[in-house]
C-alpha angles and dihedrals in degrees: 000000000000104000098245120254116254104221116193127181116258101020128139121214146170109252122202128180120175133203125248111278095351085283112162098246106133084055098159102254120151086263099055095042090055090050099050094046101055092036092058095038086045094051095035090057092042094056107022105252117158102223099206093166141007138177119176107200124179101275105012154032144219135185142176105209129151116232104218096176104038086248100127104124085051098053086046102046090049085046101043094046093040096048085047108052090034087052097043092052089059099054092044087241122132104181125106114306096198142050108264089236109087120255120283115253109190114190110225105212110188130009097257087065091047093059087042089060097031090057090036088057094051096041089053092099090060101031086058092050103252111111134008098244131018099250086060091069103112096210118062114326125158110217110215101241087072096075110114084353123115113314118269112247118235116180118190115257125255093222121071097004127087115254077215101036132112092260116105118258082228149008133204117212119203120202104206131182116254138257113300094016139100114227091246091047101053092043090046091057095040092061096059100040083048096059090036092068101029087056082049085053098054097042090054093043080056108053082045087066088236140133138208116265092228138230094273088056096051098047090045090057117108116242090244092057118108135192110283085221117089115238115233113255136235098001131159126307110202125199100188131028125204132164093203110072096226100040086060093039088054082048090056102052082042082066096038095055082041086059095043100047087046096057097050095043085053093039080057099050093046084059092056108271101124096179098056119135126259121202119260107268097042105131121166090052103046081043104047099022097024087226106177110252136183117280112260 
């Protein structure tokens, strides 16, 4: 049995979704791109989240959003089905999108971690060896001067969704700064943190002896290809990140009275006490059961 996600209100994480046996099919194309765009305007405007950074890579994706209503598993579970059934469509592919493990939520517990993974999010296309520099990835990217800059246009695809259908005509998708940050300061740190590991990237590419595949290569993969390299099996899933040891220490023993608490208070409920309390951050239960549970 999966530990059940603790989902507070207000909380910014790294989120990570990854394709179906690492096959390329999110490969960026105009189709796909359009996809992906409206899909995540569409599902950041329906649940609240605040979207600060994206990069949609071929296999893969990665976000930093901020989860003010403690409605994260919602907004992925609208984005990840919808991505998938629109993109499969437009291959002409019915089989499984997604890993069938669930998506990676990372809590990010203090600012200086939100600007590591932001940056790590933007920095990915070079880190994995396929462009120079991050904006000349040719699928999703956000650039960050768009951070608290005009909202990013997102009209709905012509192929997979009704003319006449309830989806919008259109979505407007807003990057913001998160918590605790001005616009200008985030992007101003994100910037630097940004050409700090793409230049890491490089360096290391290079004493490898190795050199990017290029924009033209990675447009010209098919979408069942996958990466001739192995991924390494069974690592680490972390539920927090922290770059100070005891934050993420404190974080830690935070999940770990979650999990116990959970557990009791479920323990509780299966003998018969239907009103037994649930530790703040339970959400399947209070959704789907309505169990009380502590305030966040």
């Amino acid at each position: 049995m999966t530990a059940p996600r603790q989902i507070l209100p207000g909380t910014t994480y790294l989120v990570t979704r990854r394709c179906a046996r690492r096959e390329f099919l999110l490969r960026p194309s105009p189709t796909t791109n359009a996809i992906f765009r409206y899909v995540l305007a569409v599902a950041a405007h329906r649940y609240g989240i605040r979207v600060h950074v994206f990069c949609v890579l071929s296999n893969h994706f990665h976000a930093v959003v901020t989860d003010p209503d403690a409605s994260l598993p919602a907004f992925e579970q609208y984005l990840d089905s919808l991505v998938a059934r629109a993109v499969n469509a437009s291959l002409g592919r019915w089989e499984s999108f997604w890993a069938p493990s669930s998506y990676s939520a990372v809590a990010l517990t203090s600012p200086v971690d939100v600007v590591d993974k932001a940056a790590y999010v933007l920095a990915n296309p070079v880190a994995a060896g396929l462009v120079k520099r991050g904006r000349e990835w040719p699928g999703l990217w956000s650039a960050p001067e768009w951070i608290g800059g005009a909202p990013i246009l997102a009209e709905r695809p012509g192929s997979f969704f009704r003319s006449n259908g309830a989806m919008p005509e259109e979505a407007d998708l807003h990057l913001v700064a998160p918590p605790g940050f001005s616009d200008s300061e985030f992007r101003e740190r994100l910037v630097t943190s940004l050409g700090e590991l793409e230049e890491r990237a490089r360096c290391e590419l290079a004493s490898r002896g190795r050199t990017v595949l290029g924009r033209r290569k990675v447009l010209a993969q098919e979408p069942t290809s996958r990466p001739a390299a192995a991924e390494p099996r069974r690592g680490l899933n972390p539920r927090v990140a922290a770059r100070d040891k005891w934050k993420r220490v404190e974080a830690i023993f935070r999940l770990i009275d979650f999990l116990r608490d959970y557990r009791t208070a479920y323990g509780a409920r299966q003998s018969g006490q239907p009103h037994a309390l649930f530790p703040a951050g339970t959400y399947l239960l209070r959704i789907a059961h309505n169990v009380p549970c502590a305030p966040a």
